[in-house]
C-alpha positions in Angstrom: 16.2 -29.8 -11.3 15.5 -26.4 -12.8 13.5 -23.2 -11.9 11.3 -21.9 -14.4 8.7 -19.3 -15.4 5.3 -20.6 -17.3 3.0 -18.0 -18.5 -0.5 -19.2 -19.4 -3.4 -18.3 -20.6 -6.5 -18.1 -19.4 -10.3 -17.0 -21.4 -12.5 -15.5 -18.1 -16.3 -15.1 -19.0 -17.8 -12.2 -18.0 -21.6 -11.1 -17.9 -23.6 -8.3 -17.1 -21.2 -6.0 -18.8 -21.5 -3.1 -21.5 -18.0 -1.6 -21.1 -14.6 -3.1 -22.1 -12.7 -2.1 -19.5 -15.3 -3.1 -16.9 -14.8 -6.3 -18.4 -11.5 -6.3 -17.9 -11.3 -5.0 -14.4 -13.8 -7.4 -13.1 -11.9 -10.6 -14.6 -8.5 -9.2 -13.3 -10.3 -8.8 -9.8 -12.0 -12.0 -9.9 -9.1 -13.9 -11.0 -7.5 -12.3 -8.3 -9.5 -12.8 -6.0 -9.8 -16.7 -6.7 -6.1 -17.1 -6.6 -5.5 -15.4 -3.0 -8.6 -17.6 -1.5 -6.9 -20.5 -2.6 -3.0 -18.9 -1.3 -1.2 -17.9 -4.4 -0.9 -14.5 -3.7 2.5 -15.4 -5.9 0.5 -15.6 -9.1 0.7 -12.5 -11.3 -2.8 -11.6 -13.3 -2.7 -9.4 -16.0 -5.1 -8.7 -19.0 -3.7 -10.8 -22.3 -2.9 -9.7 -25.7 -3.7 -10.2 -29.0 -2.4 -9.0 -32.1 -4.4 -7.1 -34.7 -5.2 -9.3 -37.9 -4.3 -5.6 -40.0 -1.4 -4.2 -38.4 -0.1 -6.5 -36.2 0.1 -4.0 -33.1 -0.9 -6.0 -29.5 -4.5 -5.0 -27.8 -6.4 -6.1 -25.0 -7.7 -9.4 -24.8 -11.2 -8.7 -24.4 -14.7 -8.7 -26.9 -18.0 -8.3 -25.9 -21.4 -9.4 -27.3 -24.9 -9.1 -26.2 -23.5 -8.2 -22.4 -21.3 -10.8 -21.7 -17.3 -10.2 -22.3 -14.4 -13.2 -22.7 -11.4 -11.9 -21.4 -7.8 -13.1 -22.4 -5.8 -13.0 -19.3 -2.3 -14.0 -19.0 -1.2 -15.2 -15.4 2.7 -15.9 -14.8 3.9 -18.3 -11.8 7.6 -19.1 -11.3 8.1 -23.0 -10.8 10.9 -24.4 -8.6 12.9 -27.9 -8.7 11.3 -29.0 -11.9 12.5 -31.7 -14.0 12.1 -29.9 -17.1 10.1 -27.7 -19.2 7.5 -30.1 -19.5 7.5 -31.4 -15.7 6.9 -27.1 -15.1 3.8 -27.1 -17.2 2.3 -29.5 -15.7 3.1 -28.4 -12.4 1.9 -24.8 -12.9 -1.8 -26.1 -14.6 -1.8 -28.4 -11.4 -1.8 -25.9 -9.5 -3.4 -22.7 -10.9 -5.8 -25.2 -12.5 -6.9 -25.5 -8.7 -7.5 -22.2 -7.8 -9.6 -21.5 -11.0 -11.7 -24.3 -11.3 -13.6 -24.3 -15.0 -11.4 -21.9 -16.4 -10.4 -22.9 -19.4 -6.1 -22.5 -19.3 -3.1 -22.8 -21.2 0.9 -23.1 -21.2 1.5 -20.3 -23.4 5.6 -19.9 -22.6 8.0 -21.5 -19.9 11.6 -19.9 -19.8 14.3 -21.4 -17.4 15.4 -19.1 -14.9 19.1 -19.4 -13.5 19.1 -19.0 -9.7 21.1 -15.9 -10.4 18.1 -13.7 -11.9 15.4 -14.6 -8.9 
């Protein structure tokens, strides 16, 4: 039995919105928001990124068209006593698949974590 990190990836629909940021800031909140109703306060929510298709340098997650935004966010949960890498995933989609119910999520990274580093 291991402890691990899974980071994940989640595309938030926003509408009603002309401003990226706002887009941002309301799917961050609402995400949020979700999470603590349902008592995962221990979820972290950030905005994702993506790389530019030119350069290569990371941006924010987010594109807008005709008022409604998708947001990339990236949400981190630490998973205890799993069997394995595998056994985490599915665990951490369990349960943040809960909380945000037809949100579209996925296992982006697990990393084990030695008992040492928590």
């Amino acid at each position: 039995m291991g402890n691990y990190l899974v980071g994940m990836e989640a595309a938030w629909l926003v509408r009603d919105v002309e401003e990226i940021d706002d887009a941002i800031g309301v799917a961050v909140s609402e995400a949020g928001k979700r999470l603590n109703n349902s008592n995962m306060e221990y979820v972290e929510v950030e905005v994702g990124a993506t790389g530019c298709p030119a350069c290569g340098e990371p941006f924010d997650s987010a594109f807008i068209a005709a008022n409604t935004a998708l947001v990339g966010l990236a949400l981190e949960i630490d998973i205890f006593n799993a069997e394995g890498e595998e056994h985490a995933s599915r665990i951490a989609k369990s349960e943040i698949g809960g909380a945000l119910r037809d949100v579209p999520l996925s296992v982006v990274d697990v990393f084990e974590v030695s008992e040492d580093e928590d």
